[in-house]
LUMNUNU-196565 format. One record per residue: x, y, z of N, C-alpha, C in turn; residue in three letters. Coordinates in steps of 0.2 Angstrom, whole numbers, plus 5000, padded with zeros to 4 digits. Atoms other than C-alpha are relative to their C-alpha. Layout:
N
XYZXYZXYZALA;...
//
This chain:
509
500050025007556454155598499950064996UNK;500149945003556754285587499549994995UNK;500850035007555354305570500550024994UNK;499550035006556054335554499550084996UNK;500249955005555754505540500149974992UNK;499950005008555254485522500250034999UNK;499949945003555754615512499849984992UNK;500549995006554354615498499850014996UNK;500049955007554054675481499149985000UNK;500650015001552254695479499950014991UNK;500350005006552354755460499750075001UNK;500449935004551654895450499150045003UNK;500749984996549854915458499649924998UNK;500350055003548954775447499949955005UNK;500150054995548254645461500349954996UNK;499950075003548654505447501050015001UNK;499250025000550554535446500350015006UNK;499549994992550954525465500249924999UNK;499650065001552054375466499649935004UNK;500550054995551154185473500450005005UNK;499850004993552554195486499850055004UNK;500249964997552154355490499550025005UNK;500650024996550454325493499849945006UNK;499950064995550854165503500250045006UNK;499549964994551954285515499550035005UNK;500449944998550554425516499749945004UNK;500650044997549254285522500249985006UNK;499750034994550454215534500350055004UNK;499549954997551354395542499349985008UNK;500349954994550954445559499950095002UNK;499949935003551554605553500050004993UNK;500249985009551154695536500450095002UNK;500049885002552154885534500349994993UNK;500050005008551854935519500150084997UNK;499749925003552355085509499250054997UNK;500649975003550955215501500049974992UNK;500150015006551155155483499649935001UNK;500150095002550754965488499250005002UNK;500750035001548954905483499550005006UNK;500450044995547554895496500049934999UNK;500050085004547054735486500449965006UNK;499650064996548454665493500049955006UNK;500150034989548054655513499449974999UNK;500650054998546454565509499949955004UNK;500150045001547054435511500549975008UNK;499650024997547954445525499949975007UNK;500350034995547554335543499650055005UNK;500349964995546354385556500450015006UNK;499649964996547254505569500649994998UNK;499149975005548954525557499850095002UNK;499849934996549354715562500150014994UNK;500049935004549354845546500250045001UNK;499849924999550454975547500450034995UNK;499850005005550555095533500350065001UNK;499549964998552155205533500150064997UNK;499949945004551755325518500750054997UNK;499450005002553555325514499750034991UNK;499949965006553755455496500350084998UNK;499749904998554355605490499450065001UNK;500649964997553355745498499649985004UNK;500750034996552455635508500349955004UNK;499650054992553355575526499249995005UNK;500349994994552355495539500549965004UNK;499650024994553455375548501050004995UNK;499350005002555655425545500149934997UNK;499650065003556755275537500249985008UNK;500050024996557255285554499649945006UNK;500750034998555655225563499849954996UNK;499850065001555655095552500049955001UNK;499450054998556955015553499949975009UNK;500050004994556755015571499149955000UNK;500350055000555054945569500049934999UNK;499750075003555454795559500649965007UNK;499550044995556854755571499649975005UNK;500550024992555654765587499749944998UNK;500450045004554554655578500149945000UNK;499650064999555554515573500449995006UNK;499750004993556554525590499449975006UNK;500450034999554754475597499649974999UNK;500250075005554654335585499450024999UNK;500749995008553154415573500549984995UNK;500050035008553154345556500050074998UNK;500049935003553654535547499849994993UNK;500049975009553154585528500250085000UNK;500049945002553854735523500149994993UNK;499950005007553154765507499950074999UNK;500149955006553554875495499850014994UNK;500349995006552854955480500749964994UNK;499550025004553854865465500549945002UNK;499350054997555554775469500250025003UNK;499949994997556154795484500950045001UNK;499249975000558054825479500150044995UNK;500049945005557554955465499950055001UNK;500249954997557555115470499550015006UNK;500250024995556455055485500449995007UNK;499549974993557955085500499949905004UNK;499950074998557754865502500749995001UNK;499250024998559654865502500050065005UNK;499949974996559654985515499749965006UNK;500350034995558354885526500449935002UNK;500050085001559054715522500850035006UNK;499349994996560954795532499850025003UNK;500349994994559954865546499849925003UNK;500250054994559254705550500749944999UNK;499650045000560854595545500550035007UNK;499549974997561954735557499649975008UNK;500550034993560554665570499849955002UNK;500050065000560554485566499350005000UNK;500850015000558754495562500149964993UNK;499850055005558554335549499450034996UNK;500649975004557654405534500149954994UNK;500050025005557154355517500050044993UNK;500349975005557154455499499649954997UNK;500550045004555754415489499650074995UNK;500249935006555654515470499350014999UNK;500649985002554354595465500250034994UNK;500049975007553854655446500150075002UNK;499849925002554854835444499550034996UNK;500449985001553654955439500250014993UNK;499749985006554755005424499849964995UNK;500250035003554554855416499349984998UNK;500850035003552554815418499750074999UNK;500249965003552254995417499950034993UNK;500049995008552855015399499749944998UNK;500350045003552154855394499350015000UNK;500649965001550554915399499750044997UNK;500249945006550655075390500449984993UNK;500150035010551154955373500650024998UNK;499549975002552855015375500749915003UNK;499250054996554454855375500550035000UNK;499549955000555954935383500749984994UNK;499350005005557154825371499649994995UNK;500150015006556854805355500449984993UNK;499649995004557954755340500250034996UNK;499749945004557654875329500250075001UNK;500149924995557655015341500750025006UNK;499550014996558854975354500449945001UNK;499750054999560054865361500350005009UNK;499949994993559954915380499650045003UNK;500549954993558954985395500350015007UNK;499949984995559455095408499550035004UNK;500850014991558455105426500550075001UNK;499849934997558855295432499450025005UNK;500549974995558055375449500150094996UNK;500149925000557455555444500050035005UNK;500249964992557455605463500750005003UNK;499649994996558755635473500250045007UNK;499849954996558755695490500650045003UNK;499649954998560455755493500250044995UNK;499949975007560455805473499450034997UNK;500749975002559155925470500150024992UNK;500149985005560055985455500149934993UNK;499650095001560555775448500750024998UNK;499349995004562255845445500449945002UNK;499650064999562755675451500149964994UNK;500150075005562055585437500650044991UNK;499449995008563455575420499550024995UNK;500350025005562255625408500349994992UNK;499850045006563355615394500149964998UNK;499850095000563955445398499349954998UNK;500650025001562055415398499749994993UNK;500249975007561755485380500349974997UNK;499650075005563155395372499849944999UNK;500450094999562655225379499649984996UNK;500650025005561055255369499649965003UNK;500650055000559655125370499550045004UNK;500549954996558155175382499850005007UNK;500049974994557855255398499349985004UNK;500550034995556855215411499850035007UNK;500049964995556555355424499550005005UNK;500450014991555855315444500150065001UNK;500149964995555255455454500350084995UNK;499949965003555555585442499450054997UNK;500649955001553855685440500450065000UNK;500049944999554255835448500850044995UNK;499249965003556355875439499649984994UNK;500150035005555455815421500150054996UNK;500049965006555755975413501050005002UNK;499249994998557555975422500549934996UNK;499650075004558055795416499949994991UNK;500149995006557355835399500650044996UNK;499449955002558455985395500649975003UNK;499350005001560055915402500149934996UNK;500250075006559655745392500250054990UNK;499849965006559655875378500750034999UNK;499549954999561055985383500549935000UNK;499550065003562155815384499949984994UNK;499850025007561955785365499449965000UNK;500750055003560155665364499750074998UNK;500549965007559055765349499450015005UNK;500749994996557655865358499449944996UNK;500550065001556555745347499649944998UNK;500050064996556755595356499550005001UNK;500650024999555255515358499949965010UNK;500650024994554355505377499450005002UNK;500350025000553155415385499950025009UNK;500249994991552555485405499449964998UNK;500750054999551355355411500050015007UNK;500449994993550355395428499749925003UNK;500550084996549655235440500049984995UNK;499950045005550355135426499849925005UNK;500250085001549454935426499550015005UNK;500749984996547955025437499550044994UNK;500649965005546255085427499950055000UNK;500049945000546755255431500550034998UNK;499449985002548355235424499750044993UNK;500349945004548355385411500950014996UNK;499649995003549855415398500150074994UNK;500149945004550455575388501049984997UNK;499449995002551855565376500250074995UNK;499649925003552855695367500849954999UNK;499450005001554655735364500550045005UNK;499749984994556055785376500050084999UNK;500149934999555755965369499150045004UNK;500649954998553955985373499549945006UNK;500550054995553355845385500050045007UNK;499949964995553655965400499250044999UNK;500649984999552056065394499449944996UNK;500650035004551055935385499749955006UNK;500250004993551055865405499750025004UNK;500449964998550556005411499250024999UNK;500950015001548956005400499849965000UNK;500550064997548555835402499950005006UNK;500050004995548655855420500149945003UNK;499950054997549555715425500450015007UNK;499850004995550155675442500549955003UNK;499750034998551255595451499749945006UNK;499250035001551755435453500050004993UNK;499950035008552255425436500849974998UNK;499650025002553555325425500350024994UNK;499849985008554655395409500349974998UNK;499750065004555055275396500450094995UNK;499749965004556255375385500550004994UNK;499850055007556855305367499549984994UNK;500250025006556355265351499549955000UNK;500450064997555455105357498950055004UNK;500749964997553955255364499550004991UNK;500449995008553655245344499549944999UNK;500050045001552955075345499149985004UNK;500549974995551555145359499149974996UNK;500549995005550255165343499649924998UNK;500050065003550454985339499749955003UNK;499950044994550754885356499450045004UNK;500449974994549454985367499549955000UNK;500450074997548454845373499350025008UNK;500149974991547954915393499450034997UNK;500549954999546855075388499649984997UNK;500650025006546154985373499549945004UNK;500450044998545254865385499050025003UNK;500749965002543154885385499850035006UNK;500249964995542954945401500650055004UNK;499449984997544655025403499650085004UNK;500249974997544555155415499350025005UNK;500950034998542555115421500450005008UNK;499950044993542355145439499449965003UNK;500450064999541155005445499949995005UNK;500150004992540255005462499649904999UNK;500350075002539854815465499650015009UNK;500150014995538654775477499749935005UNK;500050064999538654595481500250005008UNK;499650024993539154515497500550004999UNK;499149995001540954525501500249944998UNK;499650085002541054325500500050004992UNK;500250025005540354325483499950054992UNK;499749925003541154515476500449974994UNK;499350015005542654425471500149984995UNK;499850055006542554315456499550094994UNK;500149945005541654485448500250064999UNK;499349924997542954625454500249944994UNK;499350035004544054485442499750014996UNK;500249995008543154485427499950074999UNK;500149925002542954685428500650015000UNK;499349965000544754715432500249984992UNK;499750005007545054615418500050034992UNK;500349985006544154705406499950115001UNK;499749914999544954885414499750025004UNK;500449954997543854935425500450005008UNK;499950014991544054985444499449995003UNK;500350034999543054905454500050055008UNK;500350014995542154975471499749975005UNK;500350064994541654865486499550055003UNK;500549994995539954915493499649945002UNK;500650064999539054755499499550055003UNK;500749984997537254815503499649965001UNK;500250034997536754665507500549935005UNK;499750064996537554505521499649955001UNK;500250094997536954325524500149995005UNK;499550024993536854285540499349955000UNK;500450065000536154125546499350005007UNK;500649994997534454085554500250015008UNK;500050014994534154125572499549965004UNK;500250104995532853955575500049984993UNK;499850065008533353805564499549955003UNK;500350085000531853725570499849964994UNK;500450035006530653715556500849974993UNK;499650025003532353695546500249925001UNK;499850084995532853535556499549975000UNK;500450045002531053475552499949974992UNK;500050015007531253495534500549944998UNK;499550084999532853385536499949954999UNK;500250064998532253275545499549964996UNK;500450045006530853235532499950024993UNK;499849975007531653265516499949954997UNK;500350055003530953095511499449995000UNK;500449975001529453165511499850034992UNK;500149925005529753305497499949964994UNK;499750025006529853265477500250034997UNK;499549945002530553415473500250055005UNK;499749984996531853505481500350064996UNK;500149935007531853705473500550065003UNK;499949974999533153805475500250084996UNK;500149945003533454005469500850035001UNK;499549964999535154055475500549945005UNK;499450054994536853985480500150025009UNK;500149994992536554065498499649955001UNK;500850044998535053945499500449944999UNK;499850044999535953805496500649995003UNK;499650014996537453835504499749995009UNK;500349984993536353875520499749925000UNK;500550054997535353715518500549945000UNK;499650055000536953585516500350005003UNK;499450024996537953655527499549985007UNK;500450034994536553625541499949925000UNK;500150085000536153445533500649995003UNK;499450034997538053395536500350055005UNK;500049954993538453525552499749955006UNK;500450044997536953445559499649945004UNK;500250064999536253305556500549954996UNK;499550074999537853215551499649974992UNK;500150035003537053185534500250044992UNK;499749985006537653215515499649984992UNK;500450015007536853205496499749964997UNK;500750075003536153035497499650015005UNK;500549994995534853105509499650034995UNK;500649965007534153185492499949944997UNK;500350075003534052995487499149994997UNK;500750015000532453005475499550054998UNK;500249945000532153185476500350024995UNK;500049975007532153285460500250105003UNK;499949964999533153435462500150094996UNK;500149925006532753625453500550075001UNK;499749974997533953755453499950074995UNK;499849925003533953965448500650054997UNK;499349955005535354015435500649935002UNK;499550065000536953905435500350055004UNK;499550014992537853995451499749955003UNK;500350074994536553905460500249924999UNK;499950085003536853745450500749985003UNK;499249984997538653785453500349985008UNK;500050014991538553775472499549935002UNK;500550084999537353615470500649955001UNK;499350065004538853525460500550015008UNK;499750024994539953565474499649955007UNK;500550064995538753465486500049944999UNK;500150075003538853335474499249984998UNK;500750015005537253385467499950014993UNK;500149975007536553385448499550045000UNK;500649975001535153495445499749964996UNK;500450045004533853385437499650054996UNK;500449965005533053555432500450075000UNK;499749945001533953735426499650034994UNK;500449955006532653865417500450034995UNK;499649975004533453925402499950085002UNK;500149944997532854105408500350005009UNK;499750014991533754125427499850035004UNK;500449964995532354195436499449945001UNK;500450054999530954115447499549994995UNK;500449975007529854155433499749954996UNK;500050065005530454035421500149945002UNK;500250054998530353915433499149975002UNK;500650015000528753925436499550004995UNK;500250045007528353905418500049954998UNK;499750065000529353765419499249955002UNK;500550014998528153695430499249984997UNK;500649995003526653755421499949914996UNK;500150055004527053625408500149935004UNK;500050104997527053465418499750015007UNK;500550024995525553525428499649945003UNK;500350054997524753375428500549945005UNK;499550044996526353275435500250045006UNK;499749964994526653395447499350015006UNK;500750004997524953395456499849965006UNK;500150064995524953315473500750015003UNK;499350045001526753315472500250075005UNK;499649974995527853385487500650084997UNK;499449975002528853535484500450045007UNK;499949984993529953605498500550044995UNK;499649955000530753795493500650035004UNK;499349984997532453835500500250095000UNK;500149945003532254025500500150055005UNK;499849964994532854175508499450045004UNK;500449964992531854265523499650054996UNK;500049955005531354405511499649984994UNK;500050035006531054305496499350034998UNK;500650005002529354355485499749945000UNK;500450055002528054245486499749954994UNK;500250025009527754225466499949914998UNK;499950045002528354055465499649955004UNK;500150064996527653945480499150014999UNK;500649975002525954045477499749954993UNK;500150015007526053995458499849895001UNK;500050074997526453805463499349985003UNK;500550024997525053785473499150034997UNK;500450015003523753835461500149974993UNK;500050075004524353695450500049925005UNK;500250084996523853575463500649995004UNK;499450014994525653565472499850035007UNK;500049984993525853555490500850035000UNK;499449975003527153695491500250035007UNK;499749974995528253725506500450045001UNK;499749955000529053875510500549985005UNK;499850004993530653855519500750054999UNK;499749924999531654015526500949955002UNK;499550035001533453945522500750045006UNK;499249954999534654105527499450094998UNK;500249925000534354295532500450054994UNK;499749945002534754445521500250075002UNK;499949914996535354605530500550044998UNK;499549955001536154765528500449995003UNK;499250024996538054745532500150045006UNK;500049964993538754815547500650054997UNK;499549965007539854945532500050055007UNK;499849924994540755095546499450054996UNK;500449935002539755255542500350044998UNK;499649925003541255365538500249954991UNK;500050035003541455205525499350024995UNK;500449995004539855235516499950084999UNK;499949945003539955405516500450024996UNK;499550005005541655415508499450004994UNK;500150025006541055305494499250044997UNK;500649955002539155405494500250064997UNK;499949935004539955565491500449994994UNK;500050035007540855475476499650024996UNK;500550015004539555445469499650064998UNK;500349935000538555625472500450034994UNK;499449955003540255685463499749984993UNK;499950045007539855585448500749974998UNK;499550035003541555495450499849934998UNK;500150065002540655325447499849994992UNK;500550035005540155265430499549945001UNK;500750045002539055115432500149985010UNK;500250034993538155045450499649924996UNK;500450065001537854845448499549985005UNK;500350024994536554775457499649934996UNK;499950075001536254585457499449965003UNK;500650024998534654565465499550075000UNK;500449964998533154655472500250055007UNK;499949994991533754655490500950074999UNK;499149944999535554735484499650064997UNK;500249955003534454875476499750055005UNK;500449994993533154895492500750025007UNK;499349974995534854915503500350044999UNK;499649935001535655025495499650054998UNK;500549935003534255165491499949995008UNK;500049984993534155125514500650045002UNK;499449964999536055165514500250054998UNK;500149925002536255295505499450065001UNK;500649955001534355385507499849994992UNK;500250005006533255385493500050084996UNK;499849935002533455585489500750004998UNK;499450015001535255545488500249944993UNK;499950055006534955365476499850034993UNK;500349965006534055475465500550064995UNK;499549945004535355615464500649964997UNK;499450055004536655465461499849994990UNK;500350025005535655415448499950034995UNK;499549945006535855555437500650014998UNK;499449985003537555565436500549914999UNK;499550094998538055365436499549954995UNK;500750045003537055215426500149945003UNK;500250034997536155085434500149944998UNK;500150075004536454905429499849945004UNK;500350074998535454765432500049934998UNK;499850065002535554585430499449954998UNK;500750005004533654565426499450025002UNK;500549964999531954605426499750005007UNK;500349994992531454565446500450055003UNK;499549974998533054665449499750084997UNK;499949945005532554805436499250035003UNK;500549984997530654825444500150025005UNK;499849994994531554825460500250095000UNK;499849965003532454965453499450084997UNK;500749965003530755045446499650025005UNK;500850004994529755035461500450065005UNK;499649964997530955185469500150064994UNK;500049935004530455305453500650004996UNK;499549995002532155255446500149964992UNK;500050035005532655165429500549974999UNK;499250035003534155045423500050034993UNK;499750005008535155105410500349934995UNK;499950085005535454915405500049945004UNK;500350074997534854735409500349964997UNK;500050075003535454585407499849974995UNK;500750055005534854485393500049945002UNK;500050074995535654315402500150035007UNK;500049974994535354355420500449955003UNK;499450034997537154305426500450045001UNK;499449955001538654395431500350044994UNK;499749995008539354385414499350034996UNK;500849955004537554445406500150085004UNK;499749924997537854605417500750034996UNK;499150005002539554615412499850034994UNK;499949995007539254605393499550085001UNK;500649965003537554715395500450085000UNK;499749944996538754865405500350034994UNK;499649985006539954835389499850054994UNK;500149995005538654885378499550065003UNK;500349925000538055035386500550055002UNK;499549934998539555135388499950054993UNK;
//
């Protein structure tokens, strides 16, 4: 049975603008070849043992021929894999997808097209440029600036191009940019014509430099931009000033090391990207589940016992619900009775999923102010069972505290915390980053993600980071944590939440 090839547009770089088919396909391929422009982002997502093979296809930069390939893809599908071949942008725009798609039709291999956002389009939107406009134009032309049989483009009519008018829209054209400029000129368009060269456009490293067809050649050279880049070129680059939206975003450019679990990275890589920043994955700490679930499985079992059930963290309660139902085959009316506490609104967050309400959420999101909480309804709480849901590691501050208000206060060890099992040439990469000063902020979300990264890196080294980068915490256990290693946060949380980190980073740039 033969398999079948996509032929993929992945888009501009931006993770949010890859297509929802696209991402259905990724998830489902058994193969993934993908070109050097297409996003990692994108293969996150794709099944356990799918094959990644990345072809580095660009100008100046060959690793596998168009021949090899072509010839991949066919093998492939001919031994019924599910194929992706995704390409950077739209696969049938200057992307050689009409070329692949007649290899595999000349081979009866059954494919699919599947568009992708052209770079030209979302790149200029990004940099606050629209390619029509009515006051401005009344047309846009897509033009490849590369040509490998045409080194000098004498293919291309530029006259014919000049006449037409409206605005131009130049792929793969970095390197001829002072060549395509002057024969743009020398066909009759006014040296000053207004463009616009954008670098890793709709990426927070994209970087833009405009000019005129007379002096963008050197005004390039001094911003130091690099390839890949896109040139918008027309009257419409005047409107840049107005429209620019992308750079103006408050963390645009920020690079931003998160150090959360990998599960529980994502929903805060989103809210950074969307506010410009690029975002680093270092998890410094993992959850991994207990290795005896006795005492656990006794807790369970006499959970009609307790009168309060205290939890600090949505690992702690995922850990303890998924045993109740795994286990003991039981669900949420098992807390029948029991008055439940929970630490910040993730945790609450993760109750509700259970199909629990928190009956208590400290206005402060630290054990702290639960224990204050407590203070005030010492006399009802005196006698009175409490069972803690807490990680392996946890500080003792709270079960202590409990119990010189008369509470019988049980500790129970929920879920482990460990340093991940991150490659070694993985943390070195991203550590010598850091050494360089190319990070601006390090977040850290507990105490434990603090204490693991000053292990993984070395403390001579978290120290030297710490000089050229700023620390951000998400509050004051987090920010002692951070103290107690001679070190200091350049900003705290005021609400200790994701979004309270977030906003605090905003206001120390």
């Amino acid at each position: 049975m033969k398999g079948k090839v996509y032929l993929v547009g992945a888009g501009p770089g931006d993770p949010g603008l890859l297509t929802v088919k696209a991402s259905k396909l990724i998830r489902s391929a058994d193969l993934i070849v993908y070109d050097y422009l297409v996003n990692p982002e994108h293969l996150r997502d794709a099944k356990p043992g799918a094959v990644k093979i990345g072809v580095g296809k660009g100008y100046r930069y060959r690793r596998l021929s168009q021949r090899r390939i072509n010839r991949l893809i066919v093998r492939a599908a001919g031994a019924g894999k599910q194929v992706v071949r995704l390409k950077g942008g739209d696969p049938y725009l200057f992307g050689r997808g009409g070329e692949e798609a007649l290899i595999l039709h000349k081979n009866r291999v059954p494919f699919e097209v599947v568009p992708g956002v052209t770079s030209a389009t979302a790149c200029a939107a990004y940099a606050g440029i629209p390619l029509t406009h009515r006051e401005h134009n009344a047309s846009v032309t897509f033009l490849t600036g590369h040509r490998a049989d045409d080194e000098g483009l004498s293919s291309i009519r530029w006259s014919e191009l000049v006449a037409l008018g409206g605005t131009l829209a130049v792929y793969m054209g970095f390197y001829n940019l002072g060549m395509i400029a002057k024969k743009l000129v020398e066909a009759g368009m006014p040296a000053g014509t207004k463009i616009s060269v954008i670098e890793w456009g709709t990426l927070p490293r994209q970087k833009s430099c405009d000019g005129t067809l007379k002096d963008i050649a050197s005004l390039v050279r001094a911003k130091n931009l690099k390839p890949p880049c896109l040139m918008v070129i027309g009257e419409v680059v005047s409107l840049r000033k107005e429209l620019g939206w992308y750079e103006r975003l408050p963390l645009f450019g920020k690079r931003v090391v998160v150090t959360r679990t990998r599960e529980r990275s994502a929903a805060m890589r989103e809210k950074l990207l969307e506010l410009g920043a690029e975002t680093i994955e270092f998890p410094t700490i993992a959850v991994e589940p207990l290795e005896n679930f006795s005492k656990m499985d006794a807790a369970v079992a006499g959970l009609s016992n307790f009168d309060w059930l205290v939890f600090s963290s949505a690992y702690g309660v995922d850990a303890f619900f998924e045993r109740l139902t795994e286990k003991h085959r039981k669900d949420a009316r098992a807390l029948e009775g029991i008055k439940v506490a929970a630490v910040g609104p993730e945790t609450a967050s993760s109750l509700r999923r259970w199909g629990i309400l928190a009956d208590k959420i400290p206005a402060q999101f630290e054990t702290a102010a639960l224990l204050r909480y407590f203070q005030t309804k010492r006399r009802e709480i005196r006698g009175k069972k409490i069972l803690l849901a807490r990680a392996e590691l946890a500080p003792k501050g709270l079960e202590e505290g409990l119990k010189k208000m008369g509470a019988v206060a049980h500790r129970l060890t929920a879920y482990r915390t460990v340093i991940p099992k991150t490659g070694s040439a993985e943390i070195r990469r991203i550590r010598a980053r850091m050494l360089r000063g190319e990070v601006d902020f390090i977040t850290f979300t507990s105490a434990s993600t603090v204490s693991h990264f000053v292990k993984m890196v070395g403390l001579a080294a978290a120290r030297k980071i710490a000089g050229k980068t700023r620390w951000a915490s998400i509050g004051p256990v987090t920010s002692r944590a951070i103290r107690s290693f001679g070190l200091k946060p350049a900003c705290q949380a005021k609400t200790y939440t994701v979004d309270g980190l977030i906003k605090a980073m905003r206001g120390s740039r």
